[in-house]
Structures are given as C-alpha cells and as structure tokens.
N, C-alpha and C positions, 0 to 999 in steps of 0.2 A: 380309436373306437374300440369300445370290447363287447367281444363277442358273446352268444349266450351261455357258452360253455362257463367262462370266465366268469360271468355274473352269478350261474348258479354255484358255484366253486364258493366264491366267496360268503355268498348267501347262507353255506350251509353252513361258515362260521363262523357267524352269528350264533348257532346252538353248541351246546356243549358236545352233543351226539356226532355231530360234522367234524369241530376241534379235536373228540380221539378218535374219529376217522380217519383223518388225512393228517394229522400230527400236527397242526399248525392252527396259527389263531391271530389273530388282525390290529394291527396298532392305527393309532390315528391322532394327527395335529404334529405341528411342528415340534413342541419339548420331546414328544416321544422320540419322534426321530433326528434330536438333535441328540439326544441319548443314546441311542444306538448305535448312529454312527462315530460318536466320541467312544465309546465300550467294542465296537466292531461285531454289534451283535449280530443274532441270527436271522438276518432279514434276505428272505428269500426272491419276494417281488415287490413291485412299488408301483401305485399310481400316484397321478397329480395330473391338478389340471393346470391349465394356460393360467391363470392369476395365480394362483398358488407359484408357479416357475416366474413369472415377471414379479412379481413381489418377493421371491428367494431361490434367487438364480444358481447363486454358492451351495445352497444346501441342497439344492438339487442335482448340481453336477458331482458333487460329492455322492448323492444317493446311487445315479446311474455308474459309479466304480463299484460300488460294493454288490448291484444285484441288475438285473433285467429291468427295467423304468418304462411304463409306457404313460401318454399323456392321454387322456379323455376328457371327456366334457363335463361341464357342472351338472348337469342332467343324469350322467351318468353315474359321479361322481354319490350322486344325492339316494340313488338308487340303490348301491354296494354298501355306505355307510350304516354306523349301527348308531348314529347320531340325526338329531335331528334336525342342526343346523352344521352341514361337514365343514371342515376345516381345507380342504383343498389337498388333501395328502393322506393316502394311506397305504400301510403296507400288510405285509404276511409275511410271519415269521415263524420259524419251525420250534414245536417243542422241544428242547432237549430232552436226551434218553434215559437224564438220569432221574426225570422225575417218576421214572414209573418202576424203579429200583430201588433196595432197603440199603441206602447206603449209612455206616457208618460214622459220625464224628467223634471227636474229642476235643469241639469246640462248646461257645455259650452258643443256645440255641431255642427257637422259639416253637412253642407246640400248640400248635389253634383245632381245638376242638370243638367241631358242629359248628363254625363262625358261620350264619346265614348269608348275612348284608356285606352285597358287591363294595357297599360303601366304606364297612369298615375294616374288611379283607385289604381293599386297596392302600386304605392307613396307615394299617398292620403291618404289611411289607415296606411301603416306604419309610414307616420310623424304622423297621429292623434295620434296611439297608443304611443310614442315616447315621445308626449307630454301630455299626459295624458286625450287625447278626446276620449274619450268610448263607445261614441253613435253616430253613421254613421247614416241619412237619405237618401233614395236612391229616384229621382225618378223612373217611370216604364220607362223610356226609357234610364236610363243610362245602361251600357255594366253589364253583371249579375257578381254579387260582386264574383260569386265564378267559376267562368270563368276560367279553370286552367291557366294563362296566368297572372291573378288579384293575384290568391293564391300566385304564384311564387312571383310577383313581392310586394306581401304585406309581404313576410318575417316570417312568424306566425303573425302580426296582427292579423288576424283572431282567432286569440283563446282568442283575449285580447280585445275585442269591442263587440260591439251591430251592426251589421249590418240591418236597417229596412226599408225592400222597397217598393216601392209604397205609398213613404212619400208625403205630402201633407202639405206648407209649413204654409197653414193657424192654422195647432195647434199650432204654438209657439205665435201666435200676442199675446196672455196672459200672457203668462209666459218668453220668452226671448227679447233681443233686436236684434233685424232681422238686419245680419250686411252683406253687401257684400262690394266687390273689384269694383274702378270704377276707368279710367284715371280722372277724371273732380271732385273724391272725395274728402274729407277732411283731411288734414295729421292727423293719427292714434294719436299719439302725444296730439292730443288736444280733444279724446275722452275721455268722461267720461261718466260710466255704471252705473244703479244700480239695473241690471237685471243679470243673466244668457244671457250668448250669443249666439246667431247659425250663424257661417257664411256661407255663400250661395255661392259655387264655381258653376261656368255656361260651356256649351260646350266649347270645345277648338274653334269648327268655329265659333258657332254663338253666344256664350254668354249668359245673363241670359234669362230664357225665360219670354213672354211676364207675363204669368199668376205668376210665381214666382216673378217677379220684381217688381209687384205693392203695394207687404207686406214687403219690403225692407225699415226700418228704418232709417239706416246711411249708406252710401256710403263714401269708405275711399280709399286713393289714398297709393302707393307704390311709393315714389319718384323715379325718374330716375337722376342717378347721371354721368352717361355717356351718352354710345349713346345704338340705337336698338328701335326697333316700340312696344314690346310689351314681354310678361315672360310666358313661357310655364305655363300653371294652375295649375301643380304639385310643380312647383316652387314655382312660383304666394303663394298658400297653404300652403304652408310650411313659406316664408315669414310671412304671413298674422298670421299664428295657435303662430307663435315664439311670433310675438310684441302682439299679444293679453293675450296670456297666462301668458303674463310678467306684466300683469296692472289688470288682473282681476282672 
C-alpha cells in the first residue's frame, strides 16, 4: 500500500517544479529499468505491482538489491504514473549533480538549443548515446531533459550521458569547432576538423538562436535528394551525429 505522503512525493514529479525540488524524477516500464539496472544507475526507490513481479520475477528481485522495492496495487499503480496505460513498474531516480554544473570537455558534443518537444529531446539523447556523444548541453529554455515524456522517449540515455543545463555556448570557442546544420551550408563531405566538435541543434520553429548563432564556426548542409521544405531536428541530429562521428 502507499501512503499519501508517497503519492504526493511522487506526484510532484511529474512537474518540472517538484523534479528541481527534490532532485529526482520518475522512470517507467520495463526497457527503462532493464537499463538501469544493466548501467547501475541512480535508482533510488521502486514500485511494482503483483502482475508486473509474476510476469518478471528476475527483474524484480534484481530491482529490490539495487534500491527499497515496495509492491502496490494496479489502482495505485495507475494513480502515481505520468502514463495513461502504466506498465506495472516504476521508479525514482536521482538527478545527478553534475547537471547543474559548467563542466568542461574536450570531447564531440552536442549543443540543443531552445529544443521544445519532449519527443524530439528524447530522440536527441538516444541517437547521441547510440553514437557515442556523452555530453549533452542544454540551454535554459529548452523542455527539462528529465521531463517524464524526455525519459521515455530517451530509452535509458540517460544513465549513459552528461546532461548539462543552462549551457552557454561561448565555453567551447577554445576548445571545440562550433558546428551547426544550415540550408545555405557547406556539404559535410568537404569538412576538415582538428578540434573536438559540438554541433548546435536549434528550436524546431524558430531555429538557432540569435545569441548562439554568432559562435557558430561552420555551417554544413544535409543535401536534399528528393522533395520536402525541411527535416524534423531529431532527424535533422541523428543525420548530422551519423556523418560526423564517421570523420572525426
């Protein structure tokens, strides 16, 4: 059974406001936390209910070593999720600390500014992780990385990157080559690096913003070999992450 404490607790993140409250924010269904328990991520507590443990027994007794496991009811179950038909399993897991920190790399890395849609945020991370980009920049106005709607749709990414927001794209003019996506850019093909890169993906409406766009180095085009006006940005990204990662 859980109590009302517990309900509201988890209730509250659902919003973004609750999530940098209390540091934490909600995974759900079994990939997620087939993920995290293979990564040892940072999973703090865990429900499930009675079908969800009799249809995966293993991955539950697996879940109660790594955190506190309680079982409740589908009713309950239905009531804490941020879905509308629950999967039978969900957890809370802590943010780590370094997302709220200007940490430094001198790896390739990806820089998403103003991305609105939880849908294409979740994309975003999972091709990064996918292809081996490990450190996400956010800025403050893109949708918040841990948005259960981002978690979902990132796959466990998240236990396998750097999410750091309220990025600021002038620390890389030192250390990377500032690369973004433009119609009017240069075919990819005939860039040559001898930096660390960060590519800069922009809003779905409105594209890069003014203050980001003016530390933008190369401007590189995505041929069009048929028809269509334009490539949704999680596409666009994944494009973009594939031919880069292939030459540098």
């Amino acid at each position: 059974m859980i109590i009302n404490a517990e309900l509201k607790h988890i209730r509250s993140l659902h919003k973004s406001k609750g999530r940098l409250a209390h540091g934490q924010y909600i995974i759900e269904g079994r990939r997620l936390f087939k993920e995290v328990i293979l990564t040892n991520g940072p999973l703090h507590l865990a429900y499930y209910t009675d079908t969800f443990q009799n249809n995966f027994p293993t991955m539950v007794d697996d879940i109660t070593k790594m955190c506190p496991a309680k079982k409740i009811t589908a009713a309950e179950m239905k009531t804490v999720s941020a879905t509308e038909t629950p999967s039978g399993i969900l957890g809370i897991c802590i943010i780590p600390d370094y997302q709220k920190s200007k940490i430094i790399v001198k790896e390739n890395s990806l820089f998403l500014d103003n991305i609105s849609d939880p849908g294409n945020m979740g994309t975003l991370l999972r091709t990064a992780a996918w292809f081996g980009i490990n450190h996400i920049f956010l800025t403050r106005d893109c949708v918040d990385v841990y948005n259960p709607k981002v978690v979902r749709g990132g796959m466990g990414a998240h236990f396998n990157i750097t999410a750091n927001v309220d990025a600021d794209i002038k620390q890389f003019t030192s250390t990377h080559s500032i690369i973004a996506a433009d119609q009017d850019g240069k075919d990819l093909t005939h860039l040559s690096l001898s930096t660390p890169w960060v590519l800069v993906l922009g809003s779905e409406a409105h594209g890069i913003s003014k203050n980001t766009r003016e530390y933008i180095k190369y401007f590189i085009a995505i041929p069009r070999l048929g028809s269509g006006e334009s490539l949704n940005v999680a596409v666009a990204g994944g494009v973009l992450i594939s031919k880069l990662t292939s030459i540098n």
